[in-house]
N, C-alpha and C positions, 0 to 999 in steps of 0.2 A: 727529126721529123722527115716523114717519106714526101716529097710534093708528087702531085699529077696521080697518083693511086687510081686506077682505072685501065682504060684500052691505051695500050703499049702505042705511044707514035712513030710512024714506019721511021723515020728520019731519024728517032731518037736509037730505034733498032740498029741504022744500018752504021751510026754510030758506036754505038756500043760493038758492033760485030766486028767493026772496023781494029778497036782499043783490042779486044779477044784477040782478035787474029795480031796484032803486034804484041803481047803480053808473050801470047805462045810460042810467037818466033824469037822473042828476046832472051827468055828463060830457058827454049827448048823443051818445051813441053809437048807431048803426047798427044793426039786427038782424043786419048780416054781421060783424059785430066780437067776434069771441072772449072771453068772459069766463069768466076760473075760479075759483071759491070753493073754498079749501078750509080744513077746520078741523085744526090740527098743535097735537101735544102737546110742550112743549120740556120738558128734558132741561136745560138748563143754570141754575144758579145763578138766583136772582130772576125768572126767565123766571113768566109765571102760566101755570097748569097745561094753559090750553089757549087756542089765540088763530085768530083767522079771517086767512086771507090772500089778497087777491086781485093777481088780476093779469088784463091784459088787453093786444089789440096794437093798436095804429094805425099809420098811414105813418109816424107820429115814433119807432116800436120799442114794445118791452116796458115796459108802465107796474105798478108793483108796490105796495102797501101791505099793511100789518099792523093790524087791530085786537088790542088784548089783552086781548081777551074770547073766550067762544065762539060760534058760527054764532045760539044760541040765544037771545043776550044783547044780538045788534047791533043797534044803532040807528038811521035815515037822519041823525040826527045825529052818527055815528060817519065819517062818510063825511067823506074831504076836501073843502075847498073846489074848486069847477066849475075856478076859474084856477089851482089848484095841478097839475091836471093835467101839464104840460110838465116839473113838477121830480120827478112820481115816475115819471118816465124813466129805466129801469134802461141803465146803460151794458154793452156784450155782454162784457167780461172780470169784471163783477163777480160775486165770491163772495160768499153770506150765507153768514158766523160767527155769527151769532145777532143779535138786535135790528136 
């Protein structure tokens, strides 16, 4: 489930732009390289009430991680390692169930 769905809060922006701009420096990613922050409230069992999710594309496909924290809470040490990159390579049939 999305929460807050409506007008974008600037704090929640300057957050997210904040997570972008480390994502990009971590990876080495390009100004033409697409990244998306966003912060999802789960809904399921044990899930924490609110967790950051990014993802991003390169010629290797859609790359995807989870922190389970919120936008507000994340750290550049929350970021995967630079060489982990290639394994959070989303394959194009897969479904998130949660975690």
């Amino acid at each position: 489930m999305l929460g807050n769905i409506g007008k974008p809060d600037p704090l929640s922006l300057s957050h997210a732009d904040r997570i972008r701009e480390a994502v990009r420096a971590n990876f080495e990613l390009g100004t033409e390289i697409v990244i998306m922050v966003s912060e999802v409230e789960c809904q399921s069992p044990g899930c924490p009430p609110l967790e950051t999710v990014v993802a991003f594309w390169t010629d290797e496909g859609r790359h995807r991680f989870k922190v389970f924290k919120p936008m507000s809470e994340f750290e550049d040490d929350d970021l995967p390692w630079k060489w982990l990159r290639r394994s959070l390579t989303v394959p194009e049939d897969y479904v998130d169930g949660c975690c």
